[in-house]
C-alpha positions in Angstrom: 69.5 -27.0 69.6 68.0 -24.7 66.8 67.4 -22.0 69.4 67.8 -18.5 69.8 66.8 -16.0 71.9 66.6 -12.3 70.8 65.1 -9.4 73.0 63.1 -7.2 71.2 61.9 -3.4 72.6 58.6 -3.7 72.4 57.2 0.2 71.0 53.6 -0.4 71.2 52.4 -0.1 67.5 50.2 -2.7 66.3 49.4 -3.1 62.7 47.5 -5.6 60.8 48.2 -5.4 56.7 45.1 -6.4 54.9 45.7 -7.5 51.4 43.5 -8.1 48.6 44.0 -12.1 47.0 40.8 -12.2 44.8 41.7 -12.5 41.0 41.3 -8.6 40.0 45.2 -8.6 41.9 46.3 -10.3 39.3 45.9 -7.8 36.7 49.4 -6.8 35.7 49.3 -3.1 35.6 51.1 -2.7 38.5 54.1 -5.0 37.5 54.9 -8.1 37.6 50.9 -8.1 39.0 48.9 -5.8 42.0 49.5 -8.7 44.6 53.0 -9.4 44.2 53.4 -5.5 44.6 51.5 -5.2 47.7 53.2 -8.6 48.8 56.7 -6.7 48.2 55.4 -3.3 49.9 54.9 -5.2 53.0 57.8 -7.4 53.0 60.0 -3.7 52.7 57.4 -2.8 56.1 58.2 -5.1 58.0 61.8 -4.8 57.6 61.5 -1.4 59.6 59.0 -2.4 62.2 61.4 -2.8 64.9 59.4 -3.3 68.1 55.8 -3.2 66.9 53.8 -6.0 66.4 52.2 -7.1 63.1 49.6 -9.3 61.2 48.7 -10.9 57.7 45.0 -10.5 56.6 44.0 -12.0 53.1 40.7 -11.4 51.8 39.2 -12.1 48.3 34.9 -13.3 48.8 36.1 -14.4 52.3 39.1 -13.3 54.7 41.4 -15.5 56.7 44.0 -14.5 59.4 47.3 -15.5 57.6 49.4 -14.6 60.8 48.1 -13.5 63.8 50.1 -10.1 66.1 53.7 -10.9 66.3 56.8 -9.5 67.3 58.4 -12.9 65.2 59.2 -11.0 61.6 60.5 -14.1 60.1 57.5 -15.9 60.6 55.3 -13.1 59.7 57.8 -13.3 56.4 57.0 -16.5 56.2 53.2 -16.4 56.7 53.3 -13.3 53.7 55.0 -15.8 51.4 52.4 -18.3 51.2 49.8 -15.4 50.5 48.3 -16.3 46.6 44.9 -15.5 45.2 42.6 -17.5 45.4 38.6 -17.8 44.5 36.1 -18.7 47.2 32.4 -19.9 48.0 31.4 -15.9 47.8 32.8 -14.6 44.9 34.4 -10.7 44.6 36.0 -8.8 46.9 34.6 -8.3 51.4 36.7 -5.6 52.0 34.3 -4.9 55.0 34.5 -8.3 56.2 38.6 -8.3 56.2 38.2 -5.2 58.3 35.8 -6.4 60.5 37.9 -9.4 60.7 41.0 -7.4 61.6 39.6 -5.5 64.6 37.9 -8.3 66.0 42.0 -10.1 65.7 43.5 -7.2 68.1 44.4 -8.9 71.3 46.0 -5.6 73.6 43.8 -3.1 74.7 46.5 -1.3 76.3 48.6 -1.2 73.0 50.0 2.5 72.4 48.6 2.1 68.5 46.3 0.6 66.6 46.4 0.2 62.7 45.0 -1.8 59.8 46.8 -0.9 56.5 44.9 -2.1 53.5 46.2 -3.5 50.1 43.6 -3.5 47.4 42.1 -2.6 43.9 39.2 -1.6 45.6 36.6 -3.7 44.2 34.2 -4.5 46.7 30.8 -6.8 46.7 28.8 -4.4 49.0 30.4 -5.6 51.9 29.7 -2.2 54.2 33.9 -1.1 54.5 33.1 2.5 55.4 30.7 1.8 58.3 33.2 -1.0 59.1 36.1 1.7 59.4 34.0 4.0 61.3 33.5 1.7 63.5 36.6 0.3 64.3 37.4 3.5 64.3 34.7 5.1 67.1 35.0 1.9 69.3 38.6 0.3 69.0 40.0 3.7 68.2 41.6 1.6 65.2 42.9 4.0 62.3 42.4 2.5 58.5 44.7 2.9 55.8 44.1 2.2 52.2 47.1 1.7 49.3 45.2 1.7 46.2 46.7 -0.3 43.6 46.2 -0.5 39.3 44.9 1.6 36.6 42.0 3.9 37.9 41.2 5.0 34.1 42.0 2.1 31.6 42.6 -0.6 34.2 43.8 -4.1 32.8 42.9 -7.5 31.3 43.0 -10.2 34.4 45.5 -13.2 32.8 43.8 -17.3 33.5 45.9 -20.1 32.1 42.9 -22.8 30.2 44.9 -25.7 29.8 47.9 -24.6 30.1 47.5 -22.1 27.8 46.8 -18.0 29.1 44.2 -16.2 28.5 42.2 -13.5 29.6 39.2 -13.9 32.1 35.8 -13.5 30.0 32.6 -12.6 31.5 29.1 -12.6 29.0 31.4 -12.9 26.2 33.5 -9.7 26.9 37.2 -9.7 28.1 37.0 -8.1 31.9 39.0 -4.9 32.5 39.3 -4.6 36.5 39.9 -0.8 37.2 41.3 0.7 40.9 38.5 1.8 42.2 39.5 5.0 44.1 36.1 6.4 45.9 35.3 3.1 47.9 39.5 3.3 49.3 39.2 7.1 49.5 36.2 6.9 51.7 37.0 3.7 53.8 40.2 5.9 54.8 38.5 8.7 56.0 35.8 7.0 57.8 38.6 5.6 59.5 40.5 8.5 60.4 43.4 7.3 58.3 44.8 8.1 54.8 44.6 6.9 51.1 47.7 6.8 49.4 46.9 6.1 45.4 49.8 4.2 44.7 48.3 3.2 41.3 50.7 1.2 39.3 53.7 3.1 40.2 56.5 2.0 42.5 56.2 3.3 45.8 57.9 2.7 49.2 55.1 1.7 52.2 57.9 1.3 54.1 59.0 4.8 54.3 55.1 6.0 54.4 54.3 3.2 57.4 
């Protein structure tokens, strides 16, 4: 009743996406905003998985396991949908902290792979995400990549709704432009013997680059 079985060739990747949910995503550069893009780009991922295992990390002044390793797509589908932004205790951005996070969530040593594939803007509270790359890197042997996402020059107002009514977010009186900040992504990458692909706010295909 309601059950199915399907057998799945297990190929031995395993890859945890890590996507930025603090309100900078929001910024609509990258259209309709960052986060639904880097929601989309791993929905298209996942679609060509086919035998390695994946996981959901959110992260805004906190991260979360949204979906642990699984070879279950649907429910990793699932688990992606209910990704929003959010605001938390610690305000800004722990990149470090979702990558420390992520390599602490591996579960198979023996796995062929291992990956953590990063969605963000790049802003980052001083939360240490190139010495957490190296490391995960020099002890797990876990490779980081980084999708940069938004306006690197100009970057872009980030929309609040007051009452119903939207607006932009104000900080000291000025209207606050959140850029893609490039260096922090371009150096968490290499410390993590990865690649930084600076998606910016075109359209691009993770799929075909994963």
């Amino acid at each position: 009743w309601g059950v199915r079985r399907e057998e799945i060739q297990r190929r031995g990747m395993d890859v945890f996406f890590v996507v930025d949910v603090s309100r900078s995503m929001l910024a609509e550069d990258a259209a309709p905003n960052r986060l639904e893009r880097a929601k989309q780009a791993i929905s298209d991922t996942i679609e060509r998985l086919g035998g390695d295992r994946a996981g959901i990390i959110s992260f805004a002044g906190d991260a979360q396991v949204e979906s642990p390793l699984t070879l279950n797509y649907r429910s990793l589908g699932l688990a992606l949908d209910e990704v929003s932004a959010r605001t938390s205790t610690r305000g800004g951005s722990m990149l470090g902290e979702a990558i420390r996070l992520a390599s602490r969530s591996f579960t198979d040593e023996d796995a062929g792979g291992k990956a953590i594939v990063i969605l963000s803007d790049g802003e980052d509270q001083e939360s240490g995400p190139v010495e957490a790359a190296r490391r995960a890197y020099e002890d797990r042997g876990i490779r980081i990549y980084t999708v940069g996402l938004g306006d690197s020059v100009d970057g872009e107002r980030i929309p609040v709704f007051d009452r119903g009514r939207r607006t932009w977010l104000v900080h000291e009186g000025e209207v606050v432009r959140t850029r893609m900040e490039t260096e922090i992504l371009e150096r968490t990458a290499l410390a993590g013997e990865g690649a930084f692909i600076g998606a910016g706010t075109k359209q691009f295909d993770l799929g075909e680059i994963f």
